[in-house]
C-alpha positions in Angstrom: 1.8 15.8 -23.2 5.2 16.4 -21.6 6.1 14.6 -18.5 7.3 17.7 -16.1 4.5 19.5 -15.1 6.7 21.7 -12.2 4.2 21.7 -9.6 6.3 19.4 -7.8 8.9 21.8 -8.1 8.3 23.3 -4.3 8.8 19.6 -2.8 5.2 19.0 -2.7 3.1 16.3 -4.5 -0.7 15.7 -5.4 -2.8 13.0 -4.5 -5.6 12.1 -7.2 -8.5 13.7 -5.4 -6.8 17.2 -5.0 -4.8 17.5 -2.0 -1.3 18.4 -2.3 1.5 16.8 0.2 4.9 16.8 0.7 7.0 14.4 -1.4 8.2 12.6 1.7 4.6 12.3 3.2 4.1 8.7 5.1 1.5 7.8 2.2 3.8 9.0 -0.6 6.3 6.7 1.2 4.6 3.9 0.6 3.1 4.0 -2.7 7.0 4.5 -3.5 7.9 1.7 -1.8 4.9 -0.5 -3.7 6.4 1.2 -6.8 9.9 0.5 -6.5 8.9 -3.1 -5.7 7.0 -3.5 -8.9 10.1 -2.4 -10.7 12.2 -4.7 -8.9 10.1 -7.4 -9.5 10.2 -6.0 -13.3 14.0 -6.3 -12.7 13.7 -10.0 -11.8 11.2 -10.6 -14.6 13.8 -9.7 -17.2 16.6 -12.1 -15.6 14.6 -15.2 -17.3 12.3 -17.0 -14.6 10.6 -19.4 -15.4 7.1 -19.7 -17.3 5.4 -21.0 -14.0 7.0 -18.0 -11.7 6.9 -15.1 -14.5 2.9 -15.5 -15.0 2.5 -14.9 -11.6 4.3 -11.9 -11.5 2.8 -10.4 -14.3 -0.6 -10.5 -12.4 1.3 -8.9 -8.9 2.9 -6.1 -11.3 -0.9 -5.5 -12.4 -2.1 -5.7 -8.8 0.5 -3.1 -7.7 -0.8 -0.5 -10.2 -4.3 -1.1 -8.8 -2.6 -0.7 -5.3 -0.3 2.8 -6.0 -3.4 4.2 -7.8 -5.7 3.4 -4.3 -2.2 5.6 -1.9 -2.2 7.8 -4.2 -5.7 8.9 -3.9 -7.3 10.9 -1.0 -8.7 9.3 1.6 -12.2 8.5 0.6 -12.0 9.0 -3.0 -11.0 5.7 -4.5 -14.5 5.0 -5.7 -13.9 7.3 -8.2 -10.8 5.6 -9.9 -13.2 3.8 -11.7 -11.8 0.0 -11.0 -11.5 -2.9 -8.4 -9.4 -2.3 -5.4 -7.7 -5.2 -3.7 -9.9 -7.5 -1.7 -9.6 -10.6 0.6 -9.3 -12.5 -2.5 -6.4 -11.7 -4.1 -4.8 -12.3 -1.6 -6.2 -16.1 -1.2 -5.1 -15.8 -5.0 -1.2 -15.1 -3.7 -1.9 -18.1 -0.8 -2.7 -20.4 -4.0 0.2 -19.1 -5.6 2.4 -20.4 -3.0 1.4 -23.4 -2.2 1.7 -24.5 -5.7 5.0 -23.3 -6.3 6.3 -24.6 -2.7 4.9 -27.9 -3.3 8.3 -29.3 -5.2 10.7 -27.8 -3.1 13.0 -28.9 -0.4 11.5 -28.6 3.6 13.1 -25.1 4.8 15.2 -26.2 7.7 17.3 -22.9 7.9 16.9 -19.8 6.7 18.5 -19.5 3.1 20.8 -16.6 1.8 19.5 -14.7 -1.0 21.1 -15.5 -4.0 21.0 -18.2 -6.8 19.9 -17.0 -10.5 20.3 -13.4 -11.1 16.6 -14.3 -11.3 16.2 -15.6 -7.8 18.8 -12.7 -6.2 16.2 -10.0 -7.9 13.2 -11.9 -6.4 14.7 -11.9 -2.7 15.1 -8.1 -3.2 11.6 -7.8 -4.8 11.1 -9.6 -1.7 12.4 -7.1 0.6 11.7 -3.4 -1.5 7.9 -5.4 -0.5 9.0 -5.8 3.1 9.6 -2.0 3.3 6.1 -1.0 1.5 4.5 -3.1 4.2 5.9 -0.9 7.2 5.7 2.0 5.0 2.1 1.3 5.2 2.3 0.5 8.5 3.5 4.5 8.8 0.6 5.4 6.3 -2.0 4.2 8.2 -1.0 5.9 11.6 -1.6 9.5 9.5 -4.7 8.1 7.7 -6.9 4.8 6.6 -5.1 2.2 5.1 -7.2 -0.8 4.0 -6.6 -4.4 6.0 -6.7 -6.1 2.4 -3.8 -3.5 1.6 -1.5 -4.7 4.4 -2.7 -8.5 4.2 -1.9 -8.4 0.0 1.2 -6.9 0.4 2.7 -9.6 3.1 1.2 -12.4 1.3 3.4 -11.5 -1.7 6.3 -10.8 0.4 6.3 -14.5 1.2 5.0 -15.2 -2.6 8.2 -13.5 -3.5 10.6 -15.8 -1.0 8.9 -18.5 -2.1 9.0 -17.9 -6.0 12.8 -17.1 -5.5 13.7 -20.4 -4.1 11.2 -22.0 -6.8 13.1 -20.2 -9.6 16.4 -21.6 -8.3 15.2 -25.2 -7.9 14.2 -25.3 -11.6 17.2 -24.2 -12.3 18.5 -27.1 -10.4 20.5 -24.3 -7.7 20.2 -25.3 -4.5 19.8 -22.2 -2.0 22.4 -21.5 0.3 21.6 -22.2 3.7 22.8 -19.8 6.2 24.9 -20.7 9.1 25.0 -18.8 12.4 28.3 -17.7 13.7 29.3 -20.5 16.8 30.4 -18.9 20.0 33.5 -18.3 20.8 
């Protein structure tokens, strides 16, 4: 099978279901922006996290497949992509997540810089690609139904993703870099 097809040739995409939309449609938007955040999370994955953060992120790179196949269906026809869509508790399952790997880590008393391992730096921009999927969504769902669970998931993990950043620097024994406002003049 060869990967160009050309129908997207004329600037146009199709959704699994049968409708064709432009390539810069609000729902192609954000199962881009879910994409490019499982590749950056890929990206971070590849740095060397540790055990304890990288298993967790190999089940969000799964979830994120499950969630670019459901945007990039039409409306109405997920049912037949033949598996589970994203519910209430995976995102309980993310919650879990970061309690347990918050649990050894320093009290947040300022907000931190990104930055750290080159893990931890690709985690922080995981951390905001996931930020922009969420108000991509946000966009989606103001053309068409977007799922609660979809929007709920997908900020869960962008604090998952904070949170697994700062874990990956403390077992690295790097502190995170607290950031100082500017004093007035």
């Amino acid at each position: 099978m060869k990967i160009y097809t050309r129908t997207g040739d004329d600037g146009q995409t199709g959704l699994y279901g049968g409708a064709r939309v432009d390539k810069d449609d609000a729902r192609v938007e954000a199962y881009g922006s879910v994409d490019e955040t499982n590749a950056v999370i890929g990206t971070a994955r590849a740095a060397g996290l540790p055990a304890s953060v990288d298993s967790v992120l190999a089940a969000v790179q799964a979830d994120l497949f499950v969630l670019g196949a459901e945007l990039s269906c039409v409306a109405g026809k997920e049912g037949k992509l033949g598996m589970q869509l994203l519910g209430a508790d995976d995102a309980i399952r993310l919650e879990r997540a970061i309690d347990e790997a918050e649990a050894p880590l320093p009290e947040l008393k300022s907000f931190v810089l990104p930055g750290g391992t080159a893990g931890a730096a690709a985690l922080h921009h995981a951390r905001t690609v996931c930020r922009r999927a969420e108000r991509r969504l946000l966009s989606a769902r103001r053309t068409g139904p977007v799922r609660d669970d979809v929007l709920i998931y997908l900020n869960r993990l962008s604090d998952l993703l904070f949170v697994m950043a700062r874990r990956a620097n403390h077992d690295a024994r790097i502190e995170d870099v607290p950031w100082a406002p500017r004093k007035a003049d």
